[in-house]
Kinemage of the C-alpha trace (Angstrom):
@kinemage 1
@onewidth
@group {chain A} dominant
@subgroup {mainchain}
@vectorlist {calphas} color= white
{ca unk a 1} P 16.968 -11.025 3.564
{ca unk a 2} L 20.831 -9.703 2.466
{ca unk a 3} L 22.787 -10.058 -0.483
{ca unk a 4} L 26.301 -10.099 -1.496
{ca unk a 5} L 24.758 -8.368 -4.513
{ca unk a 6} L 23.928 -5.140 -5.755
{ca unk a 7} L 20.506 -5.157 -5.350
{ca unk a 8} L 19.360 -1.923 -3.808
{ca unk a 9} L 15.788 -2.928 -2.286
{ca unk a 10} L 14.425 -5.539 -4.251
{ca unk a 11} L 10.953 -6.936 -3.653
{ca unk a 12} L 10.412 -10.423 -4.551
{ca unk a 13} L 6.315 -11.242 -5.430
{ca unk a 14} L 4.882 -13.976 -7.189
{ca unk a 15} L 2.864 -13.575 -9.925
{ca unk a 16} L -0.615 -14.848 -8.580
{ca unk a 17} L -0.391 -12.597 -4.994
{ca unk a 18} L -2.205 -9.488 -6.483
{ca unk a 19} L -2.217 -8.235 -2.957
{ca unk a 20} L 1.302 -8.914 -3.108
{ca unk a 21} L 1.619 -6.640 -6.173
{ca unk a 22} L -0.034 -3.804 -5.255
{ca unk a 23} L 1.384 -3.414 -1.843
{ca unk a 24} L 4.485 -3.185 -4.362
{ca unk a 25} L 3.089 -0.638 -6.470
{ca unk a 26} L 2.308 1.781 -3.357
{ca unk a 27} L 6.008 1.091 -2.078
{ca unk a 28} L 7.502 2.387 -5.549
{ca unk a 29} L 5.379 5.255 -5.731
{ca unk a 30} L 5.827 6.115 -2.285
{ca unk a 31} L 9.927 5.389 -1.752
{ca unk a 32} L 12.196 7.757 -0.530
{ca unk a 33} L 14.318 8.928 -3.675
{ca unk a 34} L 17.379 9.031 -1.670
{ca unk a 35} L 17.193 5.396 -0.443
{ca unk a 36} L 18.451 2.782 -2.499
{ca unk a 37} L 16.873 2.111 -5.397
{ca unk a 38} L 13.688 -0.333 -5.223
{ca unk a 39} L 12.783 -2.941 -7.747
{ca unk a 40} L 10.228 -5.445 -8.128
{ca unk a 41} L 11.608 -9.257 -9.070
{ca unk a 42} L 8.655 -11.082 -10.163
{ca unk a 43} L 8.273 -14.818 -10.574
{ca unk a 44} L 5.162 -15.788 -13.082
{ca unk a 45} L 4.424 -19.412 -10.831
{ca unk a 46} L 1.704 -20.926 -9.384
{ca unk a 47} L 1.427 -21.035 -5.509
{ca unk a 48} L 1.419 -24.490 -5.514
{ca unk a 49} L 4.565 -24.433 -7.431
{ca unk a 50} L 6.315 -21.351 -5.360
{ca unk a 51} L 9.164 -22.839 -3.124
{ca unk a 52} L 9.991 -20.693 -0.844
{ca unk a 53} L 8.904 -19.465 2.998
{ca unk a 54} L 6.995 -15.968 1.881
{ca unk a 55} L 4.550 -18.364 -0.063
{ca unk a 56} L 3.488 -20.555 2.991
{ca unk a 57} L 0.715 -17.800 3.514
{ca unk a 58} L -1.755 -16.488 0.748
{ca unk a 59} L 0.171 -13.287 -0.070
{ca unk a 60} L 3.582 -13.108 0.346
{ca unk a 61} L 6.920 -10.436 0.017
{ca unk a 62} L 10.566 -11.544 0.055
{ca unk a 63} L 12.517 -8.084 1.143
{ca unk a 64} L 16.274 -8.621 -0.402
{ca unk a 65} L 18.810 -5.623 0.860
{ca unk a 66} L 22.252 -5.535 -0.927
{ca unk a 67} L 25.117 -5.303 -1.183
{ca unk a 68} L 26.210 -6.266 2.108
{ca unk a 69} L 28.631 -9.372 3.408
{ca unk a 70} L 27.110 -12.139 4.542
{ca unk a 71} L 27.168 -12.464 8.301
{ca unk a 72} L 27.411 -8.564 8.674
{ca unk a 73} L 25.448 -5.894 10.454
{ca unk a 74} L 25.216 -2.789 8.182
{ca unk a 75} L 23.303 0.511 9.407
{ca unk a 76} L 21.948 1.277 5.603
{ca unk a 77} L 20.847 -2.623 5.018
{ca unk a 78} L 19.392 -2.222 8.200
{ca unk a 79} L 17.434 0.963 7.644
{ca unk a 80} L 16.408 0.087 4.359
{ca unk a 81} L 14.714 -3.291 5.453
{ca unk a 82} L 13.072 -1.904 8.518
{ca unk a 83} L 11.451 1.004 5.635
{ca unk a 84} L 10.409 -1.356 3.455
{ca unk a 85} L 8.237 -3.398 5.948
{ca unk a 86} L 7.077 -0.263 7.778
{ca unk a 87} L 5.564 1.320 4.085
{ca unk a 88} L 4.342 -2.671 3.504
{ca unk a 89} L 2.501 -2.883 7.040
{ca unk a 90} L 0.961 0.975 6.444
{ca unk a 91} L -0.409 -0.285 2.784
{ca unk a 92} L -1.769 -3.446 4.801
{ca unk a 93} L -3.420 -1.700 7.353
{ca unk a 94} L -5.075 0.845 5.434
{ca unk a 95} L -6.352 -1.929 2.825
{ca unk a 96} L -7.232 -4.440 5.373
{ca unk a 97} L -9.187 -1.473 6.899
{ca unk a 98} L -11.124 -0.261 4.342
{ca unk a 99} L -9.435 3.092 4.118
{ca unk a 100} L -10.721 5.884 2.014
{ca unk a 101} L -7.268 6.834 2.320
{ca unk a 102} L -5.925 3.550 0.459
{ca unk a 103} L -4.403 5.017 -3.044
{ca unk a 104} L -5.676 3.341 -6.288
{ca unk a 105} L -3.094 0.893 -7.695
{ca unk a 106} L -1.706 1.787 -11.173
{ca unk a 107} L -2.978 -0.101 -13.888
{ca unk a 108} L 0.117 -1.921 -14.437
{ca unk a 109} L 3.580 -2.339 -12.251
{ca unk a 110} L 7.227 -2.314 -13.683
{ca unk a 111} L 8.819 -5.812 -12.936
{ca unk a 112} L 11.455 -8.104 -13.575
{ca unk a 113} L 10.558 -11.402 -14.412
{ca unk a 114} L 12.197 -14.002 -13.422
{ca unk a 115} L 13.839 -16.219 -16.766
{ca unk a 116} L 15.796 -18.498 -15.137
{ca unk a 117} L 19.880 -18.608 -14.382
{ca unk a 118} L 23.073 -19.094 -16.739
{ca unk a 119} L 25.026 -21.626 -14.805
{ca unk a 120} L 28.744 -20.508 -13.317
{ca unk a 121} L 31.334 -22.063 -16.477
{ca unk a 122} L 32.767 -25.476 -15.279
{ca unk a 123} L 37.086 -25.199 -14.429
{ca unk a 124} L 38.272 -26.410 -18.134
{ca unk a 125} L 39.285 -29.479 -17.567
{ca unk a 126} L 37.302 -30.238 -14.236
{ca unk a 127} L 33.151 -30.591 -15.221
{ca unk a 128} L 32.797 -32.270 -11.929
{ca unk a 129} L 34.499 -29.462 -9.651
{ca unk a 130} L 32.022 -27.794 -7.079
{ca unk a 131} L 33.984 -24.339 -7.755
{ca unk a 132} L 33.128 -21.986 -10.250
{ca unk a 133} L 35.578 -22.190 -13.906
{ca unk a 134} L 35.272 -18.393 -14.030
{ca unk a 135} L 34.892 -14.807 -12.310
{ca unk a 136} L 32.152 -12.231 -13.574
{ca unk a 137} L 32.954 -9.923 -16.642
{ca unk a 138} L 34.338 -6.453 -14.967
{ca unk a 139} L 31.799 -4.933 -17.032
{ca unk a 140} L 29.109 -6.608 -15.592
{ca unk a 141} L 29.740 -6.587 -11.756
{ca unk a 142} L 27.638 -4.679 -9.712
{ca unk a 143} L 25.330 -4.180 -12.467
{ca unk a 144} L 22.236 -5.454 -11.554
{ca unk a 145} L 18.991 -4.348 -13.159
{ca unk a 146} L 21.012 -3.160 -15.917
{ca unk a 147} L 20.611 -4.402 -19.779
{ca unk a 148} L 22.884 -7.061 -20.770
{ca unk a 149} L 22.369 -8.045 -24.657
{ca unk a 150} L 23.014 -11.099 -26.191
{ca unk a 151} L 27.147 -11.380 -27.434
{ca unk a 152} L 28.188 -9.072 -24.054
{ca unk a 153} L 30.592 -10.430 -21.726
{ca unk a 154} L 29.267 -12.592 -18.890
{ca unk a 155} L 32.524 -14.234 -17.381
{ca unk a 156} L 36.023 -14.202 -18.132
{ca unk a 157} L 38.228 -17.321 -17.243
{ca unk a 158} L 41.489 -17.063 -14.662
{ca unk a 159} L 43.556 -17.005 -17.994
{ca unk a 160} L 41.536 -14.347 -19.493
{ca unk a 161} L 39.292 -15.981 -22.280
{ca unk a 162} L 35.491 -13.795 -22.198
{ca unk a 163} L 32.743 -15.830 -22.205
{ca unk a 164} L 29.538 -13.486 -23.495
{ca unk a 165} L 26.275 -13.769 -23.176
{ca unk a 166} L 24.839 -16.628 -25.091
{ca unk a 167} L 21.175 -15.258 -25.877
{ca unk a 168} L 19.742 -18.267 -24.202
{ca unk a 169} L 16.985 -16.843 -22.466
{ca unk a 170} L 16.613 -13.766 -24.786
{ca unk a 171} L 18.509 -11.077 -26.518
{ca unk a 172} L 18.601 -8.196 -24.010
{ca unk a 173} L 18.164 -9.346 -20.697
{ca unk a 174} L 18.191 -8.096 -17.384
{ca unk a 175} L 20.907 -9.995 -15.147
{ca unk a 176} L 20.247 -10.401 -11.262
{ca unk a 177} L 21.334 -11.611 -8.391
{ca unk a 178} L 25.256 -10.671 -9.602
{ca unk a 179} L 28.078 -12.480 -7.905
{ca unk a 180} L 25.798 -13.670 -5.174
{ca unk a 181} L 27.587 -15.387 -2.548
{ca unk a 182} L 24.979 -18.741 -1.924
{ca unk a 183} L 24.402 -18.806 -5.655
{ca unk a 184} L 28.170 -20.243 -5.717
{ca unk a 185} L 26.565 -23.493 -4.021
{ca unk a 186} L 25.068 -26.235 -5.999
{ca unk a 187} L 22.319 -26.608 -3.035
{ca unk a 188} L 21.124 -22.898 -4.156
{ca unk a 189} L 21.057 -23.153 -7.904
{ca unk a 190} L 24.502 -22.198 -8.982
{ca unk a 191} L 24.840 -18.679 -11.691
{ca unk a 192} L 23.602 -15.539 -12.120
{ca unk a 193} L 19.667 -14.956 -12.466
{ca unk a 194} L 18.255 -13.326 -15.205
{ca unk a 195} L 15.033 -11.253 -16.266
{ca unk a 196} L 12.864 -9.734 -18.423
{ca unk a 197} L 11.246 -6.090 -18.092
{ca unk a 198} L 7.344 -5.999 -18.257
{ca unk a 199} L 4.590 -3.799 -17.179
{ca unk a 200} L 2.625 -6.282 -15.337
{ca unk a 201} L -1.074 -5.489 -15.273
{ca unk a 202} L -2.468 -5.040 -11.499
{ca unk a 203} L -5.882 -6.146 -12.581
């Protein structure tokens, strides 16, 4: 999947797919240092509560390449999605195989865990308009992954007015998701995502 944001290579597991997790691990010990950077987005749900496609099977990946336009071909995006499920299918194979050459997952895996979103600002004066009241803070654009702490600007409104960072889902957080395009749509779950960073146990 693409992204209007700056994502790098993000790899999107749920929290009960330990499969899913470790095939993760191997990919961020094994990734190319001079591909774009490779995080794991982690959402701490049951399957039966996971809504997307990846979770129709047991263990499931969501690959998200950015930035790049929506409706555009890009070489890089390209590249880096076609790495991403080759190094997933060779950590398959070799554990579906029985490999002695399978490496030994880490104890515990670097993730971002999914908190939620803070919705796009309603237009003053409009609470019922489908567009956003707002652009995202300068500072913050194209900052994924990056800490954003409670009182930091979030938005700033056409006339200027800053709109931080209300601490709502906790005092240093990690936003994601930036300025992405479908998250403009009330059908998607308008505003930016936000996490938390945790060594998630493998075991």
């Amino acid at each position: 999947h693409t992204t209007t944001a700056n994502m790098g290579c993000t790899l999107i597991v749920n929290s009960y797919s330990q499969l899913g997790l470790k095939a993760a691990a191997h990919l961020a010990s094994t990734w190319p240092p001079s591909s774009p950077p490779l995080r794991v987005y982690l959402h701490d749900l049951s399957h039966e509560a996971a809504p997307y496609l990846s979770t129709v099977g047991k263990d499931g990946i969501t690959i998200e390449v950015g930035p790049t336009p929506q409706g555009l071909l890009r070489a890089d995006a390209v590249y880096t999605t076609q790495l991403a499920v080759e190094q997933i299918l060779e950590y398959l194979e070799l554990y579906y195989s029985g490999s002695p050459a399978l490496p030994p997952s880490p104890p515990a895996l670097p993730c971002y865990v999914d908190q939620g979103k803070v919705p796009w600002p309603a237009p003053e004066g409009s609470a019922s308009s489908k567009l956003p009241g707002a652009l995202i803070a300068p500072s913050l654009q194209d900052r994924d992954f990056e800490p954003l702490r409670k009182g930091e600007p979030m938005f700033v409104r056409p006339g200027g007015a800053v709109i931080p960072y209300d601490g709502s889902l906790g005092e240093v957080v990690y936003p994601i998701f930036v300025n992405e395009a479908a998250y403009y749509l009330a059908q998607s779950g308008r505003g930016v995502g936000l996490a938390t960073l945790v060594e998630w146990p493998l075991e």
